[in-house]
Steps between C-alpha positions, in 0.01 A plus 500: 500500500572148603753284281165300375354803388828581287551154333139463391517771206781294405336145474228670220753633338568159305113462497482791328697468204389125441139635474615816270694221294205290428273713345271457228694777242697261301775801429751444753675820447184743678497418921172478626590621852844645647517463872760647711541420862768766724564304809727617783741276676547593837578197699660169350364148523702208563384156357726187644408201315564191626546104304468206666584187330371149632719245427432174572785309690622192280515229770796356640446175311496628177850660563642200636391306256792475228452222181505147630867348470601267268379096499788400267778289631741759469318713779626260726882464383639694763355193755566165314793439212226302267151655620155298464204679552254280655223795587479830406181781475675807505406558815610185690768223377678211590835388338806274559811375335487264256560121619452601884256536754661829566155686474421884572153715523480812397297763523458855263564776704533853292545336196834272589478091649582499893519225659229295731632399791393189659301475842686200614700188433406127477595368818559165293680596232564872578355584156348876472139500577188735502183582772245456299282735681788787449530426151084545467531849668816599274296412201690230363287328156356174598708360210821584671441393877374186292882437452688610823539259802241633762662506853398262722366562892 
């Protein structure tokens, strides 16, 4: 007798009862059937179950991504003595101390201000100045690269 034919008895089993339950006699104390099943075990059965889980990778910029850093003057203490905030998005700002042309770009980078470094100088007046064409490709805000000198060729 093959393992299938040994289980099977045992499947009707719960069958069984469920039917005998269910029968039309409303006195639940007389059975309507008794069923008794002898089965021998002579071999075992192993069942390996196994769980997979999908999870869906959260992508890199949603971890890097930290809340933007503060616009408020005070963000930009640790640069400038008397701070003036001149542009700020969260994401990209430009600030400089108060009463100066001393003037710095920043950009958010995990949730803290770093600074923008310029591409060049002025050869005129050696003030800081930008490519425009880098600044495009960095994603600078119109706005800003509205207010920083634009190097010239």
């Amino acid at each position: 007798m093959n393992a299938r034919a040994r289980v099977t008895p045992l499947l009707f089993v719960p069958l069984l009862l469920t039917v005998s339950a269910c029968g039309a006699d409303d006195d639940p104390a007389t059975p309507t059937a008794t069923v008794s099943v002898t089965a021998p075990v002579t071999e075992s059965v192993t069942v390996e179950v196994t769980t997979t889980t999908n999870v869906a990778p959260v992508p890199a910029s949603t971890t890097a991504l930290a809340t933007a850093p503060d616009c408020g003057a005070d963000a930009f203490r640790g640069d400038f003595s008397e701070p003036v905030v001149m542009y700020c998005d969260g994401e990209w700002a430009r600030a400089g101390q108060a009463f100066t042309d001393h003037l710095i770009v920043y950009r958010a980078v995990e949730g803290r201000w770093e600074h923008y470094e310029p591409h060049g100088r002025s050869p005129v007046t050696e003030y800081p100045c930008f490519d425009e064409s880098t600044l495009i490709a960095d994603g600078v805000p119109a706005e800003l690269r509205g207010t920083m000198s634009v190097c010239q060729d």
